[in-house]
VOGU-3710 file (C-alpha; in Angstrom, 3 decimals, decimal comma):
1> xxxxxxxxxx> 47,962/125,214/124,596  46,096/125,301/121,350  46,277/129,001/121,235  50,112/128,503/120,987  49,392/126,282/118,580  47,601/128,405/116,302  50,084/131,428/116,323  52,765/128,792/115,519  50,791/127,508/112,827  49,873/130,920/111,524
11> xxxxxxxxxx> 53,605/131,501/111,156  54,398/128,523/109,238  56,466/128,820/106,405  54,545/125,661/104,269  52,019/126,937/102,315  48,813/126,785/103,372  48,182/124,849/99,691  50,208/122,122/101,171  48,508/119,318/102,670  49,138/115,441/104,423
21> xxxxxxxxxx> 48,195/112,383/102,376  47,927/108,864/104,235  49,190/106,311/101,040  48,127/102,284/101,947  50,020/100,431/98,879  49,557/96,491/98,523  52,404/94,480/97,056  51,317/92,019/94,018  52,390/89,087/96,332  54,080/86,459/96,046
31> xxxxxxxxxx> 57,688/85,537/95,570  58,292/86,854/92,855  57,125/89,976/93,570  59,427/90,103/97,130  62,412/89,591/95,051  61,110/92,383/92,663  61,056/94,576/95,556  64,340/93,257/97,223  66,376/93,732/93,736  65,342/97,406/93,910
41> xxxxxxxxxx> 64,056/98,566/97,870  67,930/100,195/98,155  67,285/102,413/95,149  63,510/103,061/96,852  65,067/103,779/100,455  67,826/106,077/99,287  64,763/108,194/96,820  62,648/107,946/100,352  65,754/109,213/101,898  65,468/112,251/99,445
51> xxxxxxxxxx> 61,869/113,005/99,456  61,860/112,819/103,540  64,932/115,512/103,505  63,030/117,623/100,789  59,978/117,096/102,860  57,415/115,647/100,858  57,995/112,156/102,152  56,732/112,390/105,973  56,772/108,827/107,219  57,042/105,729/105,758
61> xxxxxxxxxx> 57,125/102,011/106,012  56,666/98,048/105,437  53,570/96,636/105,652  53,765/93,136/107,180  51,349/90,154/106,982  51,889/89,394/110,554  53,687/90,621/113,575  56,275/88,008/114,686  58,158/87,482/111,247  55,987/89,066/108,893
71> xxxxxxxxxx> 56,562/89,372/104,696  56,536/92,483/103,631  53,053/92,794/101,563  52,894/96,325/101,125  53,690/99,673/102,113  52,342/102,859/104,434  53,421/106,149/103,556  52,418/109,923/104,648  53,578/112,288/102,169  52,729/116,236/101,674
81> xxxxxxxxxx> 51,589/117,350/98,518  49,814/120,542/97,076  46,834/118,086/95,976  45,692/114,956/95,227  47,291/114,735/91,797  50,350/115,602/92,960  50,130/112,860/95,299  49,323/110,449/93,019  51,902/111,565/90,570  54,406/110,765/93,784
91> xxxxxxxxxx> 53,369/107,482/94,257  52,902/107,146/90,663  56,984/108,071/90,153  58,409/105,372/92,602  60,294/102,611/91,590  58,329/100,239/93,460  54,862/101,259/90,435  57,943/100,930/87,854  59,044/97,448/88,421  55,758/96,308/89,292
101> xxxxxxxxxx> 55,950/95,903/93,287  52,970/97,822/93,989  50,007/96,386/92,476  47,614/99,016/93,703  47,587/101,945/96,356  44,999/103,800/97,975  45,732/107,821/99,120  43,799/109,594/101,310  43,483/113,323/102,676  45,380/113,038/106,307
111> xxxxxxxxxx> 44,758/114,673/109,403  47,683/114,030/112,192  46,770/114,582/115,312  50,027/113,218/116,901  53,476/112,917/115,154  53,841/114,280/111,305  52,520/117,579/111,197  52,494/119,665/108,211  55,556/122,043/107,513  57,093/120,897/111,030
121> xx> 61,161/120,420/110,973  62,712/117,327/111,116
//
C-alpha cells in the first residue's frame, strides 16, 4: 500500500513547492463581533466556495465554544500554499481580517495523515 502511494504521489500534478497549512483563527468575541461576522459570513462562504474549487482552500469551518449549541468563536481552516507568506497573505485577504471578525490567527505547517491531502481531486 504505501508503495502505491508513492508512485501516485510521484505523479502528482501539484508542485512539489506546494504545501498544507492548518489556520486556528479566534473571533474578537462578543456580540458585536457575531453580528460583524453574520453581516458578512455569505460574502466569506461564497470566497471559501472559490478558493476550495481553485484549491487553495482545503477544509474549513466554525469554531464553537461548546458542543450542544455552541457560538461561533472562531474559525479552522486547511489551506495549500507555496509558503508561509503566502499563507498568511490568504488569511490576511479574507473578509473576516477586513471587518474585524478575526482578532488573531495562528498557521501552522500541516501534515494529513487522513482526509485533505495535497494536490488530491475533489
Amino acid at each position: 500500500m504505501l508503495q502505491s502511494f508513492q508512485q501516485v504521489r510521484k505523479f502528482s500534478t501539484t508542485p512539489a513547492s506546494r504545501q498544507l497549512f492548518a489556520v486556528i483563527a479566534r473571533d474578537h468575541g462578543g456580540e458585536e463581533c457575531l453580528q460583524r461576522r453574520l453581516s458578512v459570513r455569505r460574502e466569506h462562504i461564497e470566497n471559501a466556495q472559490k478558493s476550495y474549487v481553485k484549491g487553495t482552500l482545503r477544509s474549513g469551518g466554525a469554531l464553537l465554544d461548546n458542543d450542544k449549541d455552541g457560538k461561533m468563536v472562531g474559525s479552522l481552516m486547511i489551506i495549500e500554499a507555496e509558503s508561509l507568506e503566502k499563507a498568511h497573505k490568504f488569511v490576511e485577504g479574507d473578509i473576516y481580517v477586513k471587518n474585524n471578525v478575526w482578532k488573531s490567527w495562528e498557521i501552522y505547517p500541516y501534515k494529513a495523515a487522513l482526509g485533505v491531502a495535497l494536490g488530491t481531486t475533489k
